[in-house]
C-alpha positions in Angstrom: 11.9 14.2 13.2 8.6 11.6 13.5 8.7 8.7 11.8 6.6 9.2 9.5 5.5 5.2 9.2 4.4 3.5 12.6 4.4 -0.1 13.0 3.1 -2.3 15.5 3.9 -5.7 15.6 1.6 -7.6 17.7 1.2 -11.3 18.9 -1.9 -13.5 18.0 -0.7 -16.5 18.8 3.0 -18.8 19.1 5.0 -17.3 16.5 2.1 -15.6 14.4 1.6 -11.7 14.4 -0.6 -9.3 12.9 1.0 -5.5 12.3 -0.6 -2.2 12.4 0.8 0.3 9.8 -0.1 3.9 11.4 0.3 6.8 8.7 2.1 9.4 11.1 1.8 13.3 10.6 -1.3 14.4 12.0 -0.6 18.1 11.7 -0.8 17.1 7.8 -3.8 14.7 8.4 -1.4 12.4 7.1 -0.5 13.9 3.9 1.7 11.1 1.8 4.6 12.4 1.7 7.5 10.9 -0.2 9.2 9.8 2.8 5.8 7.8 4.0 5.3 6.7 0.4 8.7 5.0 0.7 8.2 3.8 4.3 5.5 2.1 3.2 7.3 0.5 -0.1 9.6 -0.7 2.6 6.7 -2.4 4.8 5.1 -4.2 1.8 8.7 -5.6 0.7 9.2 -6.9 4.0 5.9 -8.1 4.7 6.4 -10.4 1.1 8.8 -12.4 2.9 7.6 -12.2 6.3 6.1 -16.2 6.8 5.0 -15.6 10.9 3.2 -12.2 9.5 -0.4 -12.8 9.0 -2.1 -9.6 8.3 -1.9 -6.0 7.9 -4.1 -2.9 9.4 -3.9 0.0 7.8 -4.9 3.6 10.0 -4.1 6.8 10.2 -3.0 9.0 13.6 -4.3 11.8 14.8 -8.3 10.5 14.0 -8.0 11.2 9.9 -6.7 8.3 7.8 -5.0 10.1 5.0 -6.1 13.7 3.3 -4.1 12.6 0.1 -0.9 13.4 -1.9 1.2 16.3 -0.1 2.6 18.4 -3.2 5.3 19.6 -1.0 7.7 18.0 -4.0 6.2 19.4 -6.2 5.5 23.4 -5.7 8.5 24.7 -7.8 7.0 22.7 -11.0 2.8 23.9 -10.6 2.6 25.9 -13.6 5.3 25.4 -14.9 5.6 24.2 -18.5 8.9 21.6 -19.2 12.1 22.1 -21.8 11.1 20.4 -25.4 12.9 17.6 -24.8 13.6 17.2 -21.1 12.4 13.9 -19.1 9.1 15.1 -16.8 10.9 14.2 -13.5 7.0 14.4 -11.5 6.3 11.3 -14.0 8.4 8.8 -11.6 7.3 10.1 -8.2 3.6 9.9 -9.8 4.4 6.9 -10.5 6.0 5.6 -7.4 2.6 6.1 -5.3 0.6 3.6 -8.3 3.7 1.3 -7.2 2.8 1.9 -3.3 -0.8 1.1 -4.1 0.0 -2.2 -6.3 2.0 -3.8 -3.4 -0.7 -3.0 -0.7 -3.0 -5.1 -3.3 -0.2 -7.7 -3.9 0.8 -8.4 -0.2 -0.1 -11.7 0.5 -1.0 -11.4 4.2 -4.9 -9.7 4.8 -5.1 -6.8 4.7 -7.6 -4.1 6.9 -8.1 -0.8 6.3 -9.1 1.5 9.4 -10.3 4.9 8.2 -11.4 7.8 10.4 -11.9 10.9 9.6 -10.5 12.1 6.1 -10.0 9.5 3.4 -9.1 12.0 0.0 -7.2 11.3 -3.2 -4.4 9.0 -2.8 -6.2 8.3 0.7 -8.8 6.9 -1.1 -6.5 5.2 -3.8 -5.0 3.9 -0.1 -8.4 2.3 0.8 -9.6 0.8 -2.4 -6.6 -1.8 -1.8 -7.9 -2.9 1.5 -9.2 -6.7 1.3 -11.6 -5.3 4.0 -12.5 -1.6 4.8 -14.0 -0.4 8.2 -15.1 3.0 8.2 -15.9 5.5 11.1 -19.9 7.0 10.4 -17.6 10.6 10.1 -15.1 9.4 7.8 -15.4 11.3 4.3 -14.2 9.9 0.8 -14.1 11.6 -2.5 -11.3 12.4 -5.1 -11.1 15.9 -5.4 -8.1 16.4 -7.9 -10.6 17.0 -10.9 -11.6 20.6 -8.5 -8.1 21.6 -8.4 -6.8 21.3 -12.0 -5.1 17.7 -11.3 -5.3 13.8 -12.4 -6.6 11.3 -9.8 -3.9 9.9 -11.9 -2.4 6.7 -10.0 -5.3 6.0 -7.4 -8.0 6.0 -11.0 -7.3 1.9 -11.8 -7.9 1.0 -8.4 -10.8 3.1 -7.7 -12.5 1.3 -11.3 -11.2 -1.9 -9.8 -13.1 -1.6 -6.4 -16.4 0.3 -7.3 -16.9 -0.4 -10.8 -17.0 1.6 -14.5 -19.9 3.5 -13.5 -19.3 4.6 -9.9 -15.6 5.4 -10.5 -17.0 7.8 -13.1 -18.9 9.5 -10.4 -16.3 9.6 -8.1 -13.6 10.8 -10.1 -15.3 13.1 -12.3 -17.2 14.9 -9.9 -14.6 15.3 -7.1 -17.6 15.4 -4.4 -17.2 14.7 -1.0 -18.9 11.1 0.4 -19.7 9.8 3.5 -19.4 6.2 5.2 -22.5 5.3 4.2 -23.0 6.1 0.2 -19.6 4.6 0.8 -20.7 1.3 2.1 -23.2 1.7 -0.7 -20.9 1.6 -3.5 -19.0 -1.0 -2.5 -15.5 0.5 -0.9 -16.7 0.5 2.9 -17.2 -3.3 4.6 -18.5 -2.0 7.9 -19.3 1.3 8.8 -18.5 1.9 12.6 -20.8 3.8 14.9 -20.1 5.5 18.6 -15.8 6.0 17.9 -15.5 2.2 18.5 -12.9 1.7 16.0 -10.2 0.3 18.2 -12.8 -2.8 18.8 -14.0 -3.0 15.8 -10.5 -3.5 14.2 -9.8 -6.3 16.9 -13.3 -8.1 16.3 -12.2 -8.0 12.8 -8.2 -9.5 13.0 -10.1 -12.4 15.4 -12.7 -13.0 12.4 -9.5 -13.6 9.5 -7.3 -15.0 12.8 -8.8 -18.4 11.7 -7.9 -18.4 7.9 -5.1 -20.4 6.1 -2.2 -17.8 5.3 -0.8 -20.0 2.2 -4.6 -20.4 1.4 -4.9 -16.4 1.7 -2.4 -15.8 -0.4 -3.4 -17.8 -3.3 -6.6 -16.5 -3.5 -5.6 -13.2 -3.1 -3.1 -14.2 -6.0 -6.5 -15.3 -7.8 -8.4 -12.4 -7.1 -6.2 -10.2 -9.0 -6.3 -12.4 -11.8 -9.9 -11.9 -12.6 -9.4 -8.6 -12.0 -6.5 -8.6 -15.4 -7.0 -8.7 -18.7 -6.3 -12.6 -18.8 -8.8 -14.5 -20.6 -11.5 -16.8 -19.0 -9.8 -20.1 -19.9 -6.5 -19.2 -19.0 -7.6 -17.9 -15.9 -9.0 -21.0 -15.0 -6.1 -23.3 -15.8 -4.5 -21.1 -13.4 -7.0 -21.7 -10.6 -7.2 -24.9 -11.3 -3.4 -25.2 -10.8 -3.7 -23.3 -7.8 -6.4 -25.8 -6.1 -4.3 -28.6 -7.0 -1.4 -27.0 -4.9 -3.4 -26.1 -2.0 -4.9 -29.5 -2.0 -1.9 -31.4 -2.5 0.4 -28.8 0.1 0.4 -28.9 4.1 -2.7 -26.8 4.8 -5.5 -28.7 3.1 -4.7 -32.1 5.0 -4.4 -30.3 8.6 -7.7 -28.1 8.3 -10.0 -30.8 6.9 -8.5 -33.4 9.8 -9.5 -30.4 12.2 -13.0 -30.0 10.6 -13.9 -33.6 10.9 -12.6 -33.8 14.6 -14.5 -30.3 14.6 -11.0 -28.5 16.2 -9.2 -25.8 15.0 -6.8 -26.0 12.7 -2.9 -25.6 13.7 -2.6 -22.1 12.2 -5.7 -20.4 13.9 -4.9 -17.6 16.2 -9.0 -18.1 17.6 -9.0 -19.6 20.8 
């Protein structure tokens, strides 16, 4: 059997690496499975701990990034009502992907989204937690669990989070199909990438965030979430201000302003 997970691990400078996280069953068009929903658990656990790991791309195989939730595990319960009484066992699998998608958001390394081709429900839910999404001009988006009776339960928070009230409600409510562009236009596509050159475009990309701080990464990505809670303004702010003070006063801050005033670059860029 395939793994259904591929990962890459590949050099960008002494003792730094970027890794490329390859959804794997193209016959499915890379359904998520529960198997590849818990490979890639497994891959953002690691990755927490992983200090030479600097960031994350996301793809799919075959030339589609992911065509959404396979309901493989669940045939035998589709219309099927449950016992008064009985725990719902499809609530905790449900719930397993909204844990998937949380940790892609919480890694602390960058993380880059490749899509190609299809990009549908929980494929979607997969590219709203990209810090930056590069789209092929064929890719196609669009939740379409409303036209078949189902919930965009899980992927619904994240696709509010990264479009907004207004265009999640025309996402998720309508279940229509959209393309790179209205993509780019509402916000979830970064770049949309013409003539098949995804393969440069993802390298021209890893250079670009090559140069970044990873401690400094990861707080902000830490603070990015945090305006995205519930927490309240002030208390949001103590907590950046706590977090400036850290990065100030820690090992990065001294190094990469000594580097901009000799105009070098700092110890932990990969750029050349």
């Amino acid at each position: 059997m395939h793994d259904t997970l591929l990962i890459d691990r590949a050099p960008l400078g002494a003792d730094l690496f970027c890794e490329t996280w390859t959804l794997n069953d193209p016959a499915s068009r890379n359904a998520l499975t529960d198997a590849m929903v818990d490979a890639l658990l497994g891959a953002c656990t690691r990755a927490q701990s992983d200090g030479a790991l600097r960031g994350v791309v996301l793809r799919g195989a075959g030339g589609h990034f992911c065509a959404g939730g396979s309901l493989g595990g669940f045939a035998k319960a589709i219309g099927q009502p449950l016992d008064a009484g009985v725990p719902d066992p499809l609530v905790p699998l449900n719930r397993r992907f909204g844990a998937l998608l949380q940790a892609l958001c919480g890694l602390p390394q960058w993380l880059v989204v490749a899509a190609e081709g299809a990009a549908m429900g929980g494929g979607l839910g997969l590219a709203c937690c990209g810090d930056l999404v590069l789209a092929d001009a064929d890719a196609q988006f669009g939740a379409p669990e409303v036209t078949l009776g189902l919930v965009p339960a899980q992927i619904a928070p994240f696709v509010v989070r990264r479009l907004g009230p207004a265009a999640a409600r025309r996402w998720l409510l309508s279940g229509a199909r959209w393309d790179s562009v209205a993509a780019q236009q509402a916000g979830l596509v970064d770049e949309v990438v013409v003539d098949g050159a995804m393969d440069e475009a993802v390298q021209a990309t890893i250079q670009r965030l090559a140069a970044t701080a990873p401690q400094a990464i990861a707080a902000t990505k830490h603070l990015l979430l945090q305006v995205q809670s519930a927490l309240p303004l002030p208390a949001l702010l103590d907590d950046a201000a706590h977090l400036f003070a850290r990065a100030l006063r820690g090992p990065e801050a001294p190094q990469g302003l000594a580097a901009f005033t000799a105009r070098k670059a700092p110890p932990w860029s990969a750029v050349a």
